[in-house]
C-alpha positions in Angstrom: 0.0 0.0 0.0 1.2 3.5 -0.8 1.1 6.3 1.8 0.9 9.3 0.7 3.5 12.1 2.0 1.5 15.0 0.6 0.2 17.9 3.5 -2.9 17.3 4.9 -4.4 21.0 3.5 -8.1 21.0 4.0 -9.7 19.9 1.2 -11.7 23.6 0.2 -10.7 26.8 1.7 -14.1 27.6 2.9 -13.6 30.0 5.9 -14.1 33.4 4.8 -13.3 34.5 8.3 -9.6 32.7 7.7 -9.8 34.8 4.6 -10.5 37.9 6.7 -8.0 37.6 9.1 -5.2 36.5 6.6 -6.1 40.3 4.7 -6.0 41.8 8.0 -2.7 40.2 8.6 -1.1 41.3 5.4 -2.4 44.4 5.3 -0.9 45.3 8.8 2.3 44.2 7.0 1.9 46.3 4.5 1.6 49.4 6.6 4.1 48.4 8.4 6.7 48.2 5.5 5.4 51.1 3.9 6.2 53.5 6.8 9.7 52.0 7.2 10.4 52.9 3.7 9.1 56.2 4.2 11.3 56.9 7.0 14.4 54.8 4.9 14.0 56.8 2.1 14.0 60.1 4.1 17.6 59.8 5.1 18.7 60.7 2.0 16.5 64.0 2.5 18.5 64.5 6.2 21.8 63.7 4.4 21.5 66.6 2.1 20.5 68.4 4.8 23.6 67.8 7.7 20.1 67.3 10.1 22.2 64.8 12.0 19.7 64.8 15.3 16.7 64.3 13.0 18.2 61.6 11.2 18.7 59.9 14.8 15.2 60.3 15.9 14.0 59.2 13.6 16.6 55.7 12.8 15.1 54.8 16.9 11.8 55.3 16.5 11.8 53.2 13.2 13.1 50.5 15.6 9.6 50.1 16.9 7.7 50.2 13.9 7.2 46.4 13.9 5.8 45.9 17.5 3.3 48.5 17.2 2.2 47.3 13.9 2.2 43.7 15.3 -0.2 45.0 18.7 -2.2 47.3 16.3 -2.9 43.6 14.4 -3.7 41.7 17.4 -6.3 44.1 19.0 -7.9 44.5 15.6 -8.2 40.4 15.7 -9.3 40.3 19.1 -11.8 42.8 19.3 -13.5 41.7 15.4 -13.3 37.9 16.2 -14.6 35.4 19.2 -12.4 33.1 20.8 -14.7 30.1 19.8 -14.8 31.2 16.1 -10.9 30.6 15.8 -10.4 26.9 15.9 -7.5 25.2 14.8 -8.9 24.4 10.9 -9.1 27.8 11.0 -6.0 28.6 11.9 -4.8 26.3 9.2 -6.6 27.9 6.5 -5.5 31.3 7.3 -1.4 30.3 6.7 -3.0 28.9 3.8 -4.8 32.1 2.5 -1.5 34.0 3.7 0.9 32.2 1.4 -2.3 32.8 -1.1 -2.0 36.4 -1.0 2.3 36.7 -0.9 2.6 34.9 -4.0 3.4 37.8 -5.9 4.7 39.8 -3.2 8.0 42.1 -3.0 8.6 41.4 0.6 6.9 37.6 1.3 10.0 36.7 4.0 9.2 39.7 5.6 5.3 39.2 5.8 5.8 35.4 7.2 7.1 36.6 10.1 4.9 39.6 10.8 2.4 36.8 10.7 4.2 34.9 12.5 4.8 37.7 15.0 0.6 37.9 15.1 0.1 34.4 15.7 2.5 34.2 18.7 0.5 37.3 20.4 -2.7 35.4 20.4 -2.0 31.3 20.0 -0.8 29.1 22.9 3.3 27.9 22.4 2.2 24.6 21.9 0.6 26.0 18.6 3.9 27.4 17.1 4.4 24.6 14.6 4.5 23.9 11.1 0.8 23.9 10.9 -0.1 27.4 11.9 3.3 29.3 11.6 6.0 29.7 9.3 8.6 27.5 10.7 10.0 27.5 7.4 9.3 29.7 4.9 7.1 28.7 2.2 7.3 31.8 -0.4 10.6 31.8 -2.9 12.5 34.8 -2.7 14.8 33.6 -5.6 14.4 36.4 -8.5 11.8 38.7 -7.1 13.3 42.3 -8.8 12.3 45.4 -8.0 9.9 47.3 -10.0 10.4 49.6 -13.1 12.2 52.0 -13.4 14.7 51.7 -10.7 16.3 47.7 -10.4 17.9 46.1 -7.5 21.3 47.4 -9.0 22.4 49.4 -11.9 25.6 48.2 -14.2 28.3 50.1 -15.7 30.7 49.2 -18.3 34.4 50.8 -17.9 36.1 49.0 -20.8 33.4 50.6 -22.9 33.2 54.2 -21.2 36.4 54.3 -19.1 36.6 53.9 -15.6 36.1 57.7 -14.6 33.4 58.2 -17.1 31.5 55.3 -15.4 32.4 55.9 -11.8 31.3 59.9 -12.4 28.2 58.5 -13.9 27.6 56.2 -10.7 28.1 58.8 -8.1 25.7 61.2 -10.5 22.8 59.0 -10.5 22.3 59.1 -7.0 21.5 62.8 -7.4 22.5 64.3 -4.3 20.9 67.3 -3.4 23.9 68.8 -2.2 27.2 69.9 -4.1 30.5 68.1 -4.3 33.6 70.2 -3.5 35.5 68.7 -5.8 34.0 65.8 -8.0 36.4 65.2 -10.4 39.5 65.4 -8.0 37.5 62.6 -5.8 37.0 60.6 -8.9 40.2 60.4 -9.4 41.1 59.1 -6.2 39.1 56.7 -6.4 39.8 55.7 -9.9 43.3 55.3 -8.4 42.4 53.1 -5.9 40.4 50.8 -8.0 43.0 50.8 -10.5 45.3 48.8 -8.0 42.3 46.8 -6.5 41.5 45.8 -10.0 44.9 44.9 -10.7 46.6 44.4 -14.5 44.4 40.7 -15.5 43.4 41.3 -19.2 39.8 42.3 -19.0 37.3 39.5 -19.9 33.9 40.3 -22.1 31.9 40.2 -18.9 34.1 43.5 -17.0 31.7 45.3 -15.3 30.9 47.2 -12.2 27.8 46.8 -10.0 26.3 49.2 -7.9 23.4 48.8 -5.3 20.7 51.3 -6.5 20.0 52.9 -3.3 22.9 54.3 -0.8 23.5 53.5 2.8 23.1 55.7 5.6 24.3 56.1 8.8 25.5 58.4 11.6 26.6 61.3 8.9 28.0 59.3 6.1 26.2 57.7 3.2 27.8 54.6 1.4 27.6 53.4 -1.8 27.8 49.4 -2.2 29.1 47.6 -5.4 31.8 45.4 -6.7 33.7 45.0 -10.0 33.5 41.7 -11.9 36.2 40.6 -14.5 36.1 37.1 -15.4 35.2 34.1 -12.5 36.9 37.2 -10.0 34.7 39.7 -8.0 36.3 42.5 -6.3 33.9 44.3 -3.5 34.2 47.7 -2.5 32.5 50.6 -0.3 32.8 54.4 -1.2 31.8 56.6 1.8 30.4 60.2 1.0 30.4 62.5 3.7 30.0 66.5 4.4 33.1 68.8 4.5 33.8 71.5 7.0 31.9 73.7 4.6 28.9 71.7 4.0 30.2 70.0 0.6 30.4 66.6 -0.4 33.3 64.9 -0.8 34.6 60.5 -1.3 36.3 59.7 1.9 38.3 56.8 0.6 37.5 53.4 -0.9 37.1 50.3 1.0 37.8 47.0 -0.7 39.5 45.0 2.2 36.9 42.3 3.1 37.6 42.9 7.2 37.0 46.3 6.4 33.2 45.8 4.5 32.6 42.9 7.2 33.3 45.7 10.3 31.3 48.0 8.2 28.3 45.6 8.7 29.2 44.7 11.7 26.9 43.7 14.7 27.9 46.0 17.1 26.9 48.8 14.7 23.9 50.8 14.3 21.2 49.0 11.3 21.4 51.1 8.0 18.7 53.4 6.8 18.3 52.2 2.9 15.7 52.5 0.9 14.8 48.8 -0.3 12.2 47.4 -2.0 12.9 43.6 -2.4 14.9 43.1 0.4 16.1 39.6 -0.2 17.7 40.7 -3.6 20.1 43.1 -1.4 20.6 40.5 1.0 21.5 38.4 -2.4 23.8 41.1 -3.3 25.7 41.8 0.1 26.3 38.0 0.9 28.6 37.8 -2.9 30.7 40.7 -1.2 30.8 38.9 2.3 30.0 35.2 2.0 30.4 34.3 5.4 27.9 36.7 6.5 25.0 34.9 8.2 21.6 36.3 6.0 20.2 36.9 9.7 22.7 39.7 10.2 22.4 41.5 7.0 18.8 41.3 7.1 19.3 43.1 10.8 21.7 45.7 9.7 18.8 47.0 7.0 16.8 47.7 10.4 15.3 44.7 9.9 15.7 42.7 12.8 12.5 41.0 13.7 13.7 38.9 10.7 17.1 38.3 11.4 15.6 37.0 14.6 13.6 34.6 12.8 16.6 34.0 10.4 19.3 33.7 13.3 16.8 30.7 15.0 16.2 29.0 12.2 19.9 28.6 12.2 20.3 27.5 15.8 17.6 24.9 15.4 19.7 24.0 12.3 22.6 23.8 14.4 21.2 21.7 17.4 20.3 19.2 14.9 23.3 18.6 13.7 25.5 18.7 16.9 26.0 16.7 20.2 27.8 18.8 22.4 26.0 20.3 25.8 25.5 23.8 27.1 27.8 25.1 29.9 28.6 27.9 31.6 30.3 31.0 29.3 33.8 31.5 30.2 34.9 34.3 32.7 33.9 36.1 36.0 30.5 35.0 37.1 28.3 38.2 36.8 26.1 39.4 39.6 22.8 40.0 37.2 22.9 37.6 34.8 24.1 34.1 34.5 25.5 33.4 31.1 25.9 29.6 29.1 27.3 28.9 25.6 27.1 26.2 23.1 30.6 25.6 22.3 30.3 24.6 18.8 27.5 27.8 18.4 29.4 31.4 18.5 27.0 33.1 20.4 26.1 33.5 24.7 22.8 33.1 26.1 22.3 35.2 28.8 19.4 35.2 31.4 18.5 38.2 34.0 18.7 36.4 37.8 16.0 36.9 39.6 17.2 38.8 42.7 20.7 40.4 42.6 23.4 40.4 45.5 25.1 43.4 47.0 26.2 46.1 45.7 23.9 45.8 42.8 20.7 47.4 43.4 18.6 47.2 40.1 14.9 45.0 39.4 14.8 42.9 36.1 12.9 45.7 34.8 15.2 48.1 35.0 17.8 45.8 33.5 15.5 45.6 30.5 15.2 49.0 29.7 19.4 49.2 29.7 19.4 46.9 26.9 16.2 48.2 25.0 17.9 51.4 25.9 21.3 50.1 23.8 18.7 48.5 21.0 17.6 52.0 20.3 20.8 53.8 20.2 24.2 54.6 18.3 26.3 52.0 19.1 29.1 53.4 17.4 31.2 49.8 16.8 31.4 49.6 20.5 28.5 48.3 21.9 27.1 44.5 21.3 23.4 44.2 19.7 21.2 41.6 21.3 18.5 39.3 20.1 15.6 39.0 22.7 13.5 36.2 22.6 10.8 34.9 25.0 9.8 31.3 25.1 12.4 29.2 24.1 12.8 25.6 24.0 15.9 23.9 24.6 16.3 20.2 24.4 16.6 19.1 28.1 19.9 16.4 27.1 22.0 19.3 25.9 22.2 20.9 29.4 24.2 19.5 31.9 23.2 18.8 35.3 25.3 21.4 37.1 24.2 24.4 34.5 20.5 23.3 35.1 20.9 24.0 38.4 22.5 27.0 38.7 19.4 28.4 36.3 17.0 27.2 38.2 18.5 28.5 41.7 19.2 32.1 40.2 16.3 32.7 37.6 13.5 29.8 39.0 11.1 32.4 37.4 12.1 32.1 34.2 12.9 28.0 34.1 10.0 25.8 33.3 10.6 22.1 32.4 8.2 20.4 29.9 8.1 17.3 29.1 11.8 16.7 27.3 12.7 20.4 26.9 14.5 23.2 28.9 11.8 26.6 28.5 13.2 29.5 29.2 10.7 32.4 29.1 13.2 35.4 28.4 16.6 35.6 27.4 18.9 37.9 25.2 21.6 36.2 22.9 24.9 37.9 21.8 27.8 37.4 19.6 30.4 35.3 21.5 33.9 37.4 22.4 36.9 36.6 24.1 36.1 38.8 27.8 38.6 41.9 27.6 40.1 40.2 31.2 40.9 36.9 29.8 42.7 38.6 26.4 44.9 40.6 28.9 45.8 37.8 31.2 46.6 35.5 28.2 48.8 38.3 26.6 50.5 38.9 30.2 50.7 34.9 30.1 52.4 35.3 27.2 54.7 38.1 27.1 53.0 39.5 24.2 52.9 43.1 25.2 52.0 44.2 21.4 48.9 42.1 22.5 48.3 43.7 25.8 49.5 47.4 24.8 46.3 47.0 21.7 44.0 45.7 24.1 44.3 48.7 26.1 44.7 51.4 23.6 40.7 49.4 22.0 39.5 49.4 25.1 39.9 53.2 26.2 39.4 53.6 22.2 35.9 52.2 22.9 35.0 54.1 25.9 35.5 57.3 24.1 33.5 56.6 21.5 30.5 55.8 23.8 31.0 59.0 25.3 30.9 60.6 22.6 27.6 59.0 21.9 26.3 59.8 25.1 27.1 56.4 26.9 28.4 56.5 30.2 29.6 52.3 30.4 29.3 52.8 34.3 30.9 49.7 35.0 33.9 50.1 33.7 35.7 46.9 35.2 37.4 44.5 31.6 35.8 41.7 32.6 32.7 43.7 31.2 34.2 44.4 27.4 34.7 41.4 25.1 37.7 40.9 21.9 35.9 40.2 18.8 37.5 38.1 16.3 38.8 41.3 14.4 40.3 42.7 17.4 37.9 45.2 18.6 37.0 46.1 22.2 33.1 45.9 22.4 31.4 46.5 25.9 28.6 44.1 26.5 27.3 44.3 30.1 24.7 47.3 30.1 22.7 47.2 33.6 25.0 49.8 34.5 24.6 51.8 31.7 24.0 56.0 31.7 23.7 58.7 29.5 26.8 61.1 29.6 24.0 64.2 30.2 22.8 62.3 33.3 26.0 61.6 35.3 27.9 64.9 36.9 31.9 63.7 36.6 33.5 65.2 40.1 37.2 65.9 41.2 37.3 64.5 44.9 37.4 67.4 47.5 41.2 68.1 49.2 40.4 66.6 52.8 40.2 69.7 55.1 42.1 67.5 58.2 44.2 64.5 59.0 41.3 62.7 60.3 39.2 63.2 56.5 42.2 62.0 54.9 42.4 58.8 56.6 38.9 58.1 56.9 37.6 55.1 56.0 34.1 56.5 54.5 33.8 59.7 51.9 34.3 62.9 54.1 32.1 64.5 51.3 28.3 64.4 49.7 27.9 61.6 47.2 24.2 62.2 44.7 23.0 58.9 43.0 24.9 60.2 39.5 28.4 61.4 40.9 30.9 59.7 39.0 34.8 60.5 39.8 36.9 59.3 37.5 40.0 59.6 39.3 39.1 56.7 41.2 39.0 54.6 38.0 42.6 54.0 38.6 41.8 52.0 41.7 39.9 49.2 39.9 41.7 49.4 36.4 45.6 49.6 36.8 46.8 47.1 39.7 48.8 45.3 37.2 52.2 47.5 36.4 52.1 46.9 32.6 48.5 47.5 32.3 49.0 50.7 34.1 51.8 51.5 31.5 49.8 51.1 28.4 46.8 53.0 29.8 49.0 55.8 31.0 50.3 56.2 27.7 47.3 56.0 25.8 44.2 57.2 27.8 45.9 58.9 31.1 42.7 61.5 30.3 39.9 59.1 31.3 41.3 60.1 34.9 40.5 63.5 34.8 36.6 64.7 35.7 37.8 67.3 32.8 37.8 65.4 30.0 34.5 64.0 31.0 33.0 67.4 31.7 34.0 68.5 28.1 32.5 65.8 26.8 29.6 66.5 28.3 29.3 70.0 26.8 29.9 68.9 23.9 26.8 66.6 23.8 24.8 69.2 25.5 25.4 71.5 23.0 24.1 69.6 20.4 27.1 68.4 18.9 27.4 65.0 17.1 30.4 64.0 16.8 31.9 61.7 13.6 32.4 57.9 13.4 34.5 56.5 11.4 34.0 52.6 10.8 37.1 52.1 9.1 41.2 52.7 9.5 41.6 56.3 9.8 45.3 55.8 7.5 43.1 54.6 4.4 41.5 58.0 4.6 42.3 60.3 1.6 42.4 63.2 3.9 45.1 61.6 6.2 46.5 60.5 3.6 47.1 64.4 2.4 45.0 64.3 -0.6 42.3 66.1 0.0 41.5 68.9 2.8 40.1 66.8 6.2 35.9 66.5 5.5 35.3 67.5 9.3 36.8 68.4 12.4 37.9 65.0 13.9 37.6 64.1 17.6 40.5 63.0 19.8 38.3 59.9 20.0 37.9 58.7 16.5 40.5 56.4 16.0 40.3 53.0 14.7 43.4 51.1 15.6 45.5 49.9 12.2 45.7 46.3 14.3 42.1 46.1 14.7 41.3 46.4 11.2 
């Protein structure tokens, strides 16, 4: 007898209420995308304009676009429909009706999981299977193309025009509504550069360049994306536009080292305002210039986040099913508000908020939280670690060991539920795995390697400093706190601490007034709730005599309450200060070529050995 492996799909989609609520679904979608594109599109408009703060305001509040969409969804579902008029055959019609409706659509990855998104709000966990959600997804996003006039990317043909010809023509069709200093001298420069990228291999008949249609922005730069083909070879490469001192537009260099683009999208970056219409044919695009580039984190670094979650745990479902070995603790010192467990064969931490916190901390879950929506929702400058939050998760019960189990269920009982053969853990926040900032300096101390130790120091006070020029006060400022990623950069990633500069008032410590205020054991003067004295930094940070050295020599001003107080000012007088994601030597301006585009912080540095 033969069995038949086909879906059991009902046999006539009947239920015009499944058809209702699968419009109401894509149509909340659809509003939703619509607005993001409208606020995407208009930082091209605030780039032209130098309205740095606007363009700010409005990159966070786009960041909660989805969830309000998703709740405006629900309560239109739950106050049109009964609970008893839902059942499950329902339910199943409705994904049906969905996948109906996205078979022509521009953005059907994205719509899935705003459905799925809905479904979760109003369904029971044990309904988040393939019957009712998009576990998978069942809409192709091979091919889809953007439509007429404007396509995913535009071509140009150098042996045909000439390389300045077509790179002028590039730049030009992005029509920026504000004037170059100097076009033709840029061009050049970059023609120069590409020249050597490009190298001397006899050009084949398919030479061409392509460039990504729409620019990228971000703090006050705007990038534009494309690579050079010749032959079975691909060459990538990033050209970053920015303002000049007087308000023109000039090419700050070119990138083409693939660390370089990779850093440029990295993780602990703010997402991109781009204008996209078929998202997955940029994600297409971005993943030939960086191949090892997980889909989930380009997706996220468009803003688009809810879907790199989905992506990223697809992938770690992928990867439990194809490995063995067991959770444990994450390496390091063992924090106070959360405890923290790895998969070693998965690079990424799982982190869980305790559920009552030991002295000196004194902070609720709640407040911890808003720290890290507080770090979703702002400039994180390359220094700061972004975080997937998920609530709910399953974890198969044999892949934790018996000690880690325990220690989650003493510190977070809360938030530990066993059922049946899996581990649920009802909220959690996952992160890129990095080598804890303590651990790279003991090893390099271990090791004698004081070109190791000497570069962890200068990234780490490098790091600070570009938090506080962002308005990020780390507050706990100890190493253990500030993780090594993989190209070298300090990144902090402990945030229940975490202050705005404008909140905190930096101090010098009073001259005691007697013998007996000098030796006293307890501050002789008034302490407020945001005194900060950086003086006392030294205390914590530079017991160890080479450490001390390096730091000295480097970032001897994060002692002083002055430089901290500048800083300050600086923020409250509205000043935004530049960031540069990329070596400050590859520069033309450094490199003497052209005048400097802006005045340059002390702070924006990025280390030659971290790129």
């Amino acid at each position: 007898m033969t069995v038949s492996t086909r879906p059991r799909f009902p046999k006539l989609l009947s239920s015009q209420i499944a058809f209702d609520i699968a419009r109401t679904i894509v149509d909340g979608f659809d509003k939703h995308y619509r607005l993001f594109r409208d606020t995407s599109r208009a930082a091209k408009q605030h780039f032209e304009a130098g309205a740095w703060k606007l363009a700010q305001t409005q990159l966070r509040e786009r960041i909660s676009y989805y969830d309000k969409r998703v709740k405006e969804c629900v309560t239109v579902l739950e106050d049109e429909y009964a609970a008893d008029e839902l059942t499950d055959e329902v339910w199943r019609e409705v994904k049906l009706h969905v996948i109906g409706l996205l078979t022509d659509h521009k953005q059907p990855e994205l719509a899935e999981t705003f459905f799925n998104s809905v479904c979760c709000k109003i369904l029971h966990r044990e309904y988040f299977h393939n019957d009712f959600i998009f576990v998978r997804p069942a809409i192709s996003t091979e091919y889809i193309e953007n439509d007429e006039p404007v396509p995913t990317y535009r071509v140009y043909y150098p042996a045909k025009d000439g390389l300045h010809y077509s790179l002028k023509r590039i730049i030009t069709n992005f029509q920026l509504q504000r004037p170059f200093a100097d076009l033709d001298r840029d061009i050049g420069l970059v023609e120069a550069r590409l020249n050597v990228i490009f190298g001397t291999t006899p050009l084949e008949p398919n030479h061409q360049i392509q460039v990504l249609s729409s620019l990228f922005y971000r703090n006050k730069g705007a990038y534009l994306v494309g690579k050079g083909i010749n032959g079975n070879r691909e060459y990538p490469f990033v050209v970053p536009i920015l303002h000049n001192r007087k308000g023109e537009l000039v090419l700050d260099t070119v990138l083409f080292d693939t660390k370089m683009i990779t850093v440029l999208f990295s993780f602990t970056r703010a997402y991109f305002m781009v204008d996209i219409e078929v998202p997955s044919a940029y994600v297409q695009f971005v993943r030939t210039l960086l191949p090892t580039k997980p889909r989930s984190e380009i997706y996220t670094m468009f803003g688009l986040q809810k879907h790199g979650k989905s992506l990223f745990y697809r992938d770690f479902l992928h990867h439990l099913r194809h490995s063995s070995d067991r959770f444990e603790a994450a390496p390091g010192i063992r924090g106070l508000v959360m405890v923290v467990f790895a998969l070693p064969s998965f690079p990424y931490v799982f982190k869980v908020i305790k559920d009552f916190f030991p002295a000196p901390k004194e902070t609720t879950r709640a407040i911890v939280k808003e720290k890290y929506l507080l770090v979703k929702n702002h400039d994180r400058v390359g220094r700061m670690a972004d975080t997937l939050e998920y609530s709910d998760v399953a974890f198969p019960r044999m892949r934790f060991g018996e000690e880690l189990l325990a220690e989650l269920k003493a510190v977070a009982p809360s938030l530990i539920e066993e059922d049946g053969d899996n581990i649920v853990i009802r909220h959690l926040y996952i992160e890129r795995r990095m080598v804890p900032l303590n651990i790279w300096l003991s090893n390099a101390e271990r090791d004698g390697d004081a070109a190791a130790l000497e570069h962890g120091i200068l990234e780490y006070g490098n790091a600070i400093k570009e938090l506080v020029g962002v308005n990020i006060f780390p507050g706990d400022m100890l190493y253990k706190n500030f993780g090594v990623t993989r190209h070298g950069r300090v990144v902090f990633y402990d945030y229940d601490e975490i202050e705005y500069i404008t909140d905190c008032n930096f101090r010098k410590i009073p001259e005691p007034r007697n013998e007996e205020e000098e030796m006293a054991s307890e501050p002789w003067y008034p302490v407020a709730r945001n005194d900060v004295f950086p003086e006392q930094f030294g205390t914590f940070l530079l017991g160890n005599t080479n450490v001390r050295k390096f730091f000295m020599r480097h970032h001897a001003d994060l002692l002083t309450s002055e430089f901290w107080q500048s800083r300050k000012e600086r923020i409250m007088d509205g000043q935004v200060d530049d960031v540069y994601p990329y070596p400050q030597q590859c520069r033309f301006s450094v490199q003497g070529n052209l005048p400097a585009p802006t005045d340059t912080p002390p702070h924006s540095t990025w280390s030659a050995q971290a790129a």
